[in-house]
N, C-alpha and C positions, 0 to 999 in steps of 0.2 A: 466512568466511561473512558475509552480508548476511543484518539483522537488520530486516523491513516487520514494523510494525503496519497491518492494518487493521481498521477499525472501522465500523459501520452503528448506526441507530436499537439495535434490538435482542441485536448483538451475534452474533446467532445462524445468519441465513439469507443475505442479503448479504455480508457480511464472507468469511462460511466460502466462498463463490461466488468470491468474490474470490482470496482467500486461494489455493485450488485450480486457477485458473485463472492464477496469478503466479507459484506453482512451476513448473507443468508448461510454460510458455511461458521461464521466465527460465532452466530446466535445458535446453528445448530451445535458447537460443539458449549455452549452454554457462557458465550464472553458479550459482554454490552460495549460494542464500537459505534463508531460515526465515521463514516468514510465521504471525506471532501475529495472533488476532482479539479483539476488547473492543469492549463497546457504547461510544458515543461520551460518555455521562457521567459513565463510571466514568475517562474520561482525567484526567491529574494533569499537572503537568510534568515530574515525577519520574519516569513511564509513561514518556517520549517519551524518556528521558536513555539507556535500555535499547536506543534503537533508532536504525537508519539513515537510514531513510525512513517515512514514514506516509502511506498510502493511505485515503485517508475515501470512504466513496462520495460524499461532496460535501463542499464547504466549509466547513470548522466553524468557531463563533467560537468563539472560550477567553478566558476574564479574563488568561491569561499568552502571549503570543512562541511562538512553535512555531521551535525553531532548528534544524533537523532537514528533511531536500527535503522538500513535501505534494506528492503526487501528486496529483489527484480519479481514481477508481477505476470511477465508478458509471456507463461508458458500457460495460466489461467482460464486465457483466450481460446487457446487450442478445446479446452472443455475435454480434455481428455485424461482421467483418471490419474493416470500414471503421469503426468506430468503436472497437471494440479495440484494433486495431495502433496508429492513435497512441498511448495508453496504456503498453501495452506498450514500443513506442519509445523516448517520455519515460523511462520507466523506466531501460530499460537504459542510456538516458545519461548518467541518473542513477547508477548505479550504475559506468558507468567512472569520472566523473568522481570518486566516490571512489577509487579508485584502492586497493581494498582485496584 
């Protein structure tokens, strides 16, 4: 199993969008993920050590190295083809390329 954080301002409405729409897209194209959400201030680098990839809906800075793929997440939300599917895409190449 593939272990995504994602994360947004609030933790709550984004993320979970997010979240929702990486299962059902990464099980359709045939990959076994878990997708955790957290608002983006409560990340740690210790958070990130728990995970495969992290999905922010945008670019976050951190005072530490994120050594883990970043996706950016936040064109998902739009639900709009053409700007999902690359997302998505990225993703799952991300995700052969681990080779998990």
């Amino acid at each position: 199993m593939i272990r995504i954080l994602a994360a947004c301002g609030a933790g709550i409405n984004s993320s979970h969008q997010i979240k929702t729409a990486i299962e059902e897209e990464m099980k359709k194209r045939g990959f076994d993920v878990k997708v955790d959400t957290i608002v983006i201030k409560d990340i740690t680098e210790d958070t990130l050590k728990n995970y495969d990839i992290f999905t922010p809906i945008s670019k976050p800075k951190f005072s530490f190295s994120i050594e883990i793929p970043v996706i950016e997440a936040g064109p998902i939300l739009y639900r709009i083809p053409a700007m999902a599917d690359p997302v998505f895409d990225e993703l799952e190449q991300v995700i052969r390329n681990l080779k998990k």
